[in-house]
C-alpha positions in Angstrom: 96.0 69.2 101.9 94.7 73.0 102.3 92.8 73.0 105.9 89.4 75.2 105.7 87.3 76.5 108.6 83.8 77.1 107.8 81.5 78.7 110.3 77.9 79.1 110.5 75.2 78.3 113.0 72.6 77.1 110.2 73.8 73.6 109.9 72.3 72.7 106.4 74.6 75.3 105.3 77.9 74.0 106.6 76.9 70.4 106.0 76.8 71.4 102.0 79.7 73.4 102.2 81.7 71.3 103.9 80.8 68.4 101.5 81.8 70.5 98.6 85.4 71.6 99.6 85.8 67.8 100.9 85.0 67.0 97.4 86.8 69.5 95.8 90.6 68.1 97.8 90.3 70.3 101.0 90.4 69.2 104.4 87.3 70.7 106.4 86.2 71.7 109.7 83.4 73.1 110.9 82.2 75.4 114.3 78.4 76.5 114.9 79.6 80.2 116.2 82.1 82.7 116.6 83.6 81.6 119.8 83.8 78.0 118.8 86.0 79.4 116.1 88.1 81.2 117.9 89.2 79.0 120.1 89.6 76.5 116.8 91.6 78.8 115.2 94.3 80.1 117.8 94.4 75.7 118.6 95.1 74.8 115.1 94.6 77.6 112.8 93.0 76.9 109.2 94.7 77.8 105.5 91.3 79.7 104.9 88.2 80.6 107.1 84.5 81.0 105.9 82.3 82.8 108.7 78.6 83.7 108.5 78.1 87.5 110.1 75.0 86.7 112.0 75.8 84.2 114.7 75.0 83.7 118.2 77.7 84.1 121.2 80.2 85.5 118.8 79.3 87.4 115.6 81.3 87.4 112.4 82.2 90.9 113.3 83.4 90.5 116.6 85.1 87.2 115.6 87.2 89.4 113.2 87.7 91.6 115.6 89.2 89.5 118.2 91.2 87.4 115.5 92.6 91.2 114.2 93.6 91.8 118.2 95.1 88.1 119.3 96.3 87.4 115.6 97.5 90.9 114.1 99.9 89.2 111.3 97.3 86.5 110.7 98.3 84.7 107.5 94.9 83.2 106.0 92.6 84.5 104.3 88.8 85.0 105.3 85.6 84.7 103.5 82.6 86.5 105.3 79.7 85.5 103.8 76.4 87.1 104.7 72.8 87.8 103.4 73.1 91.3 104.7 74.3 93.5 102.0 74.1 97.1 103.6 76.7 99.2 102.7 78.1 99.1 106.6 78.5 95.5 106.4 80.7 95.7 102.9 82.7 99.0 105.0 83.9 96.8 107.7 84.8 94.1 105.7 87.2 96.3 103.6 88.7 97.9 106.6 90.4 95.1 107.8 92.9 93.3 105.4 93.1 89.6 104.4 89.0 89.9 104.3 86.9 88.8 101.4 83.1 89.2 101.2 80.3 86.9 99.7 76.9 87.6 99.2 74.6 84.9 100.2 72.8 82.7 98.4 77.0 81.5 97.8 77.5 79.0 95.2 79.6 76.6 96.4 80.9 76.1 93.1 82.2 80.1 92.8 83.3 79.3 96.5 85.3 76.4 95.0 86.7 78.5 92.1 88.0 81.6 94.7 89.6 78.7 96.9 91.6 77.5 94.2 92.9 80.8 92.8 94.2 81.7 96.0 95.7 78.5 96.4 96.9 78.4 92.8 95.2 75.4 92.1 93.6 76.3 88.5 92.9 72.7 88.2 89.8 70.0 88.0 89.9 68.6 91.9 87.6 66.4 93.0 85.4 66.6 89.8 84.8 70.3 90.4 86.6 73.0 87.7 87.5 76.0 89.5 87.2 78.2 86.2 82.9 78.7 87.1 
């Protein structure tokens, strides 16, 4: 079972995320902020992480920038998902590699979908198609 990390400080959020890869087959944790995250990840770290940008204690940002530092041939891939859409907040994302980003609202079933391409899982799990 695929292990994700979500991470957001809005709990509503990660509560229906969470419930959505749980029902789509993944195994999910959760962390309110960026330096909760970190320290989950270099513990036990995920097949996929899904961060929010705005956080307290630890941003998205910096989180990706300490993960770069302490984790330079990370492995998973990251979703950064975030209501900001400036055109700095897409630059950064593309700078640094194994980075995805979503544009919030995020529908959980599209979030589903991109989870199951990378894992090449084309499949119906959970009662959730990944072909949205």
């Amino acid at each position: 079972m695929k292990r994700i990390l979500i991470v957001d400080d809005e709990p509503h959020v990660s509560r229906v995320l969470k419930l959505t890869l749980e029902r789509a087959g993944y195994a999910v944790r959760t962390e309110p902020d960026g330096q909760a995250a970190l320290a989950s990840v270099l513990a036990e770290p995920p097949d996929a992480m899904i961060t929010d940008i705005q956080m307290p204690r630890l941003n998205g940002r910096e989180l990706m920038k300490m993960l770069h530092e302490l984790m330079p041939e990370r492995l998973f891939p990251v979703m950064v998902m975030t209501s900001m859409t400036a055109r700095e907040e897409r630059e950064w994302v593309r700078e640094m590699p194994g980075i995805e980003f979503l544009e919030k609202p995020l529908s959980p079933r599209q979030l589903v979908a991109r989870l199951n391409r990378h894992f090449g899982n084309e499949s119906t799990i959970g009662g959730v198609t990944s072909d949205v």
